[in-house]
N, C-alpha and C positions, 0 to 999 in steps of 0.2 A: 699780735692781732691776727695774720695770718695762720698761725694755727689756733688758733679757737675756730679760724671759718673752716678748715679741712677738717676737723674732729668734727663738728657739728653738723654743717653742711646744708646752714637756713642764713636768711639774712642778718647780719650785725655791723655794718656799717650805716650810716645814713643815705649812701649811695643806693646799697643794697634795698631798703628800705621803699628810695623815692623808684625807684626801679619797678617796684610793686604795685607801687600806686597809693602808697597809705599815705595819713596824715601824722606827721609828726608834732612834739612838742619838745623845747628844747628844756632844759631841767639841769639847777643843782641841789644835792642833797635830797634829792627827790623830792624835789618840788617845782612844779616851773617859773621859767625868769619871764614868761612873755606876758603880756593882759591879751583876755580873753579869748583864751586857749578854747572854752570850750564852745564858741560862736561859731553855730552852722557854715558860717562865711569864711571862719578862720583857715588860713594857707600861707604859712612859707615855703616857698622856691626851694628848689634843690641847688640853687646859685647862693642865694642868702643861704642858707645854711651853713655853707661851707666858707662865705666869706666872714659869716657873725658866730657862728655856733657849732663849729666845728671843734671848740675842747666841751662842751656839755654831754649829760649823761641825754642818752634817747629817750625819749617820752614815746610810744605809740598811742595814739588816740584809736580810741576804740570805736570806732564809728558803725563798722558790721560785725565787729569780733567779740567772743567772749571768752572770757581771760576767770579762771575758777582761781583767784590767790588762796592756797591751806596755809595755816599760819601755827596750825596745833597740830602737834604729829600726829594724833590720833584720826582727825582729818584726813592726814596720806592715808590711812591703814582703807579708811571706808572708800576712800577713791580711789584707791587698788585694785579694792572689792567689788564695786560697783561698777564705776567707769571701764567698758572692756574696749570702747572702739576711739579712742582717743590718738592721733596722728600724730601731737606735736606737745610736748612736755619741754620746761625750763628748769632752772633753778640756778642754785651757786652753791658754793663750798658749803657756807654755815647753815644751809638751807635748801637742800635740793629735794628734786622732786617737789618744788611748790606750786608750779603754774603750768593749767591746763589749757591747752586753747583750743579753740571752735570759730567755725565763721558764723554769721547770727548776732541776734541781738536780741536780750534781755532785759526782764528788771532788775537793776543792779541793787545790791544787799550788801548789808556787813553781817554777820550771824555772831552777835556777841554773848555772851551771859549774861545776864541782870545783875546789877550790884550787889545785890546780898547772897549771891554765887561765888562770886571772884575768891572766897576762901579756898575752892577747887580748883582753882589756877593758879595761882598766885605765885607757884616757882615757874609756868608757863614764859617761853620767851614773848608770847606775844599778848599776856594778859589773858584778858576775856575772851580777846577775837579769837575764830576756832578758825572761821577761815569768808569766802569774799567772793561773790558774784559781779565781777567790773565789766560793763558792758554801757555802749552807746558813746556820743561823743561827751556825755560829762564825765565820764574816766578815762583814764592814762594807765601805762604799767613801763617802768621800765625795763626795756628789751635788753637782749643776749647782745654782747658788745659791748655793753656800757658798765664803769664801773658801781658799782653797787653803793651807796654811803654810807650804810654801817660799818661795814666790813673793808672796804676799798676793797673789793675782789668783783673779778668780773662776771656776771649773768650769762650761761650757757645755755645753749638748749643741748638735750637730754636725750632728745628724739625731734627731728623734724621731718613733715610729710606735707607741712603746709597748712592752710586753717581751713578745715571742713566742714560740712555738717554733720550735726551727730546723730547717727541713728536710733531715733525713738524720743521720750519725752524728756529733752535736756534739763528744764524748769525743775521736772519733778525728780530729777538722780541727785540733781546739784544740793537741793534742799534737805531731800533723806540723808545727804549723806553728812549733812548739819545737826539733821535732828541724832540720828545715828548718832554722830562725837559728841553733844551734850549728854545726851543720856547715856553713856559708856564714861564717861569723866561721872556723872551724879550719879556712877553704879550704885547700889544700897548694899550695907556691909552684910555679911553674914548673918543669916535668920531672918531677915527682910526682905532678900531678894527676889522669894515666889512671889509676895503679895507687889512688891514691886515692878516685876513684869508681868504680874495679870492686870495692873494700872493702869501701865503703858497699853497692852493688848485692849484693855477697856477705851479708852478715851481713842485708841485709832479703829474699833468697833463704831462705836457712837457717834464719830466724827467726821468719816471718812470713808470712800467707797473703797477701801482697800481690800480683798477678798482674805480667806483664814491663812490661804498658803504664801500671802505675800506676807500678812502679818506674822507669823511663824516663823519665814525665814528671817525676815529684819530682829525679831528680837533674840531668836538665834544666834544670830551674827552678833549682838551686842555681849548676849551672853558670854560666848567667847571671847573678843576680842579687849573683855571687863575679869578676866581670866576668873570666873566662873567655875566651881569646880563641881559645880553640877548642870552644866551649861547641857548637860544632853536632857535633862530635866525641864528644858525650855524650849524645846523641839515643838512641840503643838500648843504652846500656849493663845495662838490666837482663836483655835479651833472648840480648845477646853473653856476658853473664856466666854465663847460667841453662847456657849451650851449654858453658862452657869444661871443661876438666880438674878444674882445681883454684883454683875463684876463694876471691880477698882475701876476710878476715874481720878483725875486731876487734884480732889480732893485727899486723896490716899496717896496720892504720888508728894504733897506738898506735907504732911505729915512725915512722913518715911526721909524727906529731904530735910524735912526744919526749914521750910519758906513759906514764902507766900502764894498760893495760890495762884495770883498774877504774876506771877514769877513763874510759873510753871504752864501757864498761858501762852505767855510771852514765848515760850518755846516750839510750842507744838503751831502758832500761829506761824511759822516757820512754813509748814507744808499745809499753810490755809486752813486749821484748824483752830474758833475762835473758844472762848470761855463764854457761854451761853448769857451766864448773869452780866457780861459786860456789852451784848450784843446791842439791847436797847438803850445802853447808853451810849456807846460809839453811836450808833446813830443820828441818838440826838444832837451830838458834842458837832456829829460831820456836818445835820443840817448848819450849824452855825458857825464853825472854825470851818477855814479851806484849808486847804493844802500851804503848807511852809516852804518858802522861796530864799532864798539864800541874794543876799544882794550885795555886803562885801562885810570885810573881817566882822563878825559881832553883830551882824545886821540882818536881819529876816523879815520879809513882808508878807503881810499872812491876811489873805482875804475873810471878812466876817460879815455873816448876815443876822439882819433884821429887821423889826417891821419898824413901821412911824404911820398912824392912824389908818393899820391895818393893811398897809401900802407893803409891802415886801421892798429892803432896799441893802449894795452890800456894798463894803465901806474895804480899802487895805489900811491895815496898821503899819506902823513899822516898831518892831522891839529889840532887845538883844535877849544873848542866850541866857542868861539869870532869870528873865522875868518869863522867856517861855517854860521852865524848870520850875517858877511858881506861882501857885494854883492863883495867890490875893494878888499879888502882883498883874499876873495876868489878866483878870477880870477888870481889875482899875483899867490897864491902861486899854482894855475893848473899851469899856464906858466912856474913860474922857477920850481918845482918840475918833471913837466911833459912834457913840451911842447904843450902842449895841447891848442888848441882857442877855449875859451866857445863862442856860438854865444850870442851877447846881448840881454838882456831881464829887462822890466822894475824892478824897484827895490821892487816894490809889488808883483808883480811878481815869483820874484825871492824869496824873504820872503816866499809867501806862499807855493809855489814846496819844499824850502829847510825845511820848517818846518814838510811837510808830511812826506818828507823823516827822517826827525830825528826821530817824534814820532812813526816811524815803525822801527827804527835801529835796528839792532840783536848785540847780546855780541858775539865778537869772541870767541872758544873756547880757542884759546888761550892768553886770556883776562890777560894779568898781574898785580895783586892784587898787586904785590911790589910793584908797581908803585904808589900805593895810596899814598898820604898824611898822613891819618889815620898809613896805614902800616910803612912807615918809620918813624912818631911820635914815635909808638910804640918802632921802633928797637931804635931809639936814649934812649928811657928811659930805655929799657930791658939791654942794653951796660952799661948804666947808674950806672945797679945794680950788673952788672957783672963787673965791674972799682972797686967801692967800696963795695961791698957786705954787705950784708943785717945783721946785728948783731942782735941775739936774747938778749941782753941786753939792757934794753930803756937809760941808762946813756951815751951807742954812740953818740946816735941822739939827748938827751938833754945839751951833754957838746958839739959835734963836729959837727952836724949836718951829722950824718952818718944815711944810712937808715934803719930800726927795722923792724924787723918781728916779731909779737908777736906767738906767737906756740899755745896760747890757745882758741882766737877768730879769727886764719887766717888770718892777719890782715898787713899788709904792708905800714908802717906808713914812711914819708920823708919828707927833707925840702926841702920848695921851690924856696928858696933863693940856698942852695947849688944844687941845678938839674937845676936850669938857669945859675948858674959858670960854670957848667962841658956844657951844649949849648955852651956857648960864646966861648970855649974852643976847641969847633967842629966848629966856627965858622959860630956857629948856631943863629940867632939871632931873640926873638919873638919880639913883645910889650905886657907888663907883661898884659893886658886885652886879649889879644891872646892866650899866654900863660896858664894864667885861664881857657881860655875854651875850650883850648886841651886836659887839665888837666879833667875837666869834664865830655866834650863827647865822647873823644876817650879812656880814661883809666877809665873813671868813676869812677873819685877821686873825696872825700868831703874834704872839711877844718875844722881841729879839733882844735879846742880852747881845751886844758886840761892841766894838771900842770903836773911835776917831781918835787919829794923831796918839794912842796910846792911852789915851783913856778911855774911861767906861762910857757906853751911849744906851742906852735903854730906850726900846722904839718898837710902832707895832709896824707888822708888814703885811702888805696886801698883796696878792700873786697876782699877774696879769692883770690888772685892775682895767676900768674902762674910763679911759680919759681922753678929753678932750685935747687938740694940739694945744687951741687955744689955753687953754689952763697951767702948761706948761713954760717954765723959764729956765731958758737951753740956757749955760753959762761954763763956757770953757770948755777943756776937755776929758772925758769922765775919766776916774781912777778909782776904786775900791780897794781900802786897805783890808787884807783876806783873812789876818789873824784873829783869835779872842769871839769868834763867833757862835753864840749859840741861841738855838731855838727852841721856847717850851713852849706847852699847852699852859697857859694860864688856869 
């Protein structure tokens, strides 16, 4: 760990960290372990940390900082490009060069592609996402020091100088340089490419204050960097275009692509450029739908208005993510929950308004973590061990299937055949392939093939687990027979 801070030569301990003044979040798998991480009020101690949370990955909560995550390489190439005054750069082995940091604060974004895009990513490591605007306290990124969970390798910085401000309009580099890598991935094949970037040249005429010689260089740049081999052929297209009769728009761009229209909306709204025909009805959708609140796993409260004998009055729903995703769905449950009449809007329409609105939702703060899945897996196995309690003698668990705590490698070994009897018993019920992979991602249990007294024992193991004394039944003195051991990924 030591030399990761001499090479680097920024914070990556938590020490390091509380020393700065930030606020942390503690996190496995990149995800965090605590409730309500993202509560204004939220603070652990640099004493708790290190008494409770000293083997977790570092969460940084981003309170005044903004953190650009590129997730599509093409991403790096425009933040290369673009971004010139950048102090402090991350990244890791399978991934470097991903994260830029700034002090400040944004509106945080994912800039993905639309579903009936993902053909042009689809060998991408990260899908659709091109790349990520994380900013304020409802995001986190895990920092340099920590290890990574894809990969187990650790998060370096690259370059550090500290988190600054960036000189000029941060909002509007971060965004070009999104629209940039979608339209460099949707390059148009050969023989389409002129009328393809007098399109683009069109719809950022028509849309946007952008002057000829910003638009010239940006699709310049795309030209190239879409290897182009007439890319010098695209040197003034903003200029030639602003001249012509009747240049390309969205409608020409969405031909040239094979999509939808709103599909190609969807992108350039990106850098606040909307689709004209959808204007009047976002409006109308906003008078009546609010903004989408995030209240826990599958749960969104979403303010709606309407009249009752001409009286204006506004009601919250609460749904899950299925019925915000559909159009009849949704309108039922505004009626019975609210009384409320959505006015009708086509079903594209409707998709693409309700999808901005989700990918800009906020977390309630008072976000209910019990509510998770994850969370009550947990409580059913933690009852589990507080039912039978954990016996520091392994002859429990290989005569009775009782649960072992080994005291010298921390180690919380159980069968799994008897923790699916004590389910069925709660009248809990998996499918044993289900089961497995709660067992893996939510407790980060392995399956251990090893013997007792020379036979075979088959058992899952939990590393460090968090147990209570009480839960334990100390009994004699420990011994662990060392042969016939082995551990797989089920």
């Amino acid at each position: 760990m030591e030399d990761i801070k001499n090479i680097n030569k920024g914070p990556i301990t938590y020490g390091d960290w509380y020393d700065l003044g930030y606020t942390l979040v503690p996190c496995e798998a990149g995800r965090p372990t605590v409730k309500k991480w993202s509560d204004p009020s939220f603070k652990i101690t640099k004493e708790e940390w290190k008494n409770k949370y000293s083997d977790k990955e570092i969460g940084l909560r981003l309170d005044n900082t903004v953190d650009l995550d590129l997730d599509n390489s093409r991403a790096k190439v425009f933040a290369n490009k673009y971004l010139t005054n950048c102090g402090t750069i991350s990244g890791r082995e399978h991934n470097p060069t991903s994260h830029y940091w700034w002090k400040g604060k944004l509106l945080a974004q994912k800039f993905s592609l639309p579903n009936e895009l993902k053909r042009y990513v689809e060998h991408a490591a990260h899908g659709q996402c091109l790349c990520e605007i994380r900013s304020t306290e409802t995001c986190y990124t895990i920092v340099p020091g920590s290890l990574h969970s894809k990969h187990r390798e650790y998060v370096k910085w690259e370059k550090y100088e500290g988190f600054n401000d960036y000189v000029g309009d941060l909002n509007k580099i971060l965004r070009k340089i999104a629209l940039a890598t979608a339209l460099s991935i949707l390059y148009a094949p050969k023989g389409q490419r002129d009328e393809y970037c007098t399109a683009v040249a069109g719809v950022l005429i028509k849309q946007t204050d952008w002057d000829d010689n910003e638009i010239n260089d940006f699709i310049y740049d795309i030209a190239v960097e879409s290897n182009d081999d007439e890319s010098e052929n695209r040197k003034n297209k903003g200029s030639t275009t602003r001249k012509s009769k009747k240049p390309f728009g969205m409608p020409k761009l969405a031909e040239i692509i094979e999509c939808r229209t709103e599909s190609i909306a969807s992108i350039f709204s990106w850098i606040g450029v909307q689709d004209k025909s959808l204007v009047q009805v976002k409006q109308i959708a906003d008078d009546s739908i609010g903004e989408i609140v995030e209240y826990g796993q599958d749960r969104y409260k979403i303010k709606v208005s309407g009249k009752l004998e001409k009286v204006p009055f506004t009601k919250t729903i609460i749904v899950d993510g299925p019925t915000i995703m559909n159009q009849g769905k949704f309108y039922d449950a505004v009626v019975i929950q609210a009384q409320v009449w959505i006015p009708k809007m086509k079903a594209l329409q409707f998709e693409e308004i309700m999808r901005v609105k989700f990918e800009s939702r906020t977390k309630s703060i008072h976000y209910e973590e019990e509510a998770d899945e994850s969370y009550v897996f947990k409580k059913y196995f933690t009852n589990y061990i507080k039912l039978k309690k954990a016996h520091t003698d392994k002859k429990e668990l290989a005569n009775y299937g009782t649960p072992y705590f080994n005291q010298v490698s921390n180690e919380l070994e159980f069968s799994l055949d008897q923790f699916e009897s004590y389910l069925q018993e709660q009248r809990v019920t998996y499918k044993r392939v289900d089961l497995v992979m709660k067992l893996q991602d939510v407790l980060n249990a392995n399956k251990k093939n090893g013997k007792y007294k020379g036979k075979s024992l088959v058992s899952w193991v939990i590393d460090k687990p968090e147990i209570e004394n009480e839960d334990l039944m100390i009994e004699g003195n420990f011994s662990e027979e060392p042969e016939g051991i082995d551990f797989e990924q089920a």
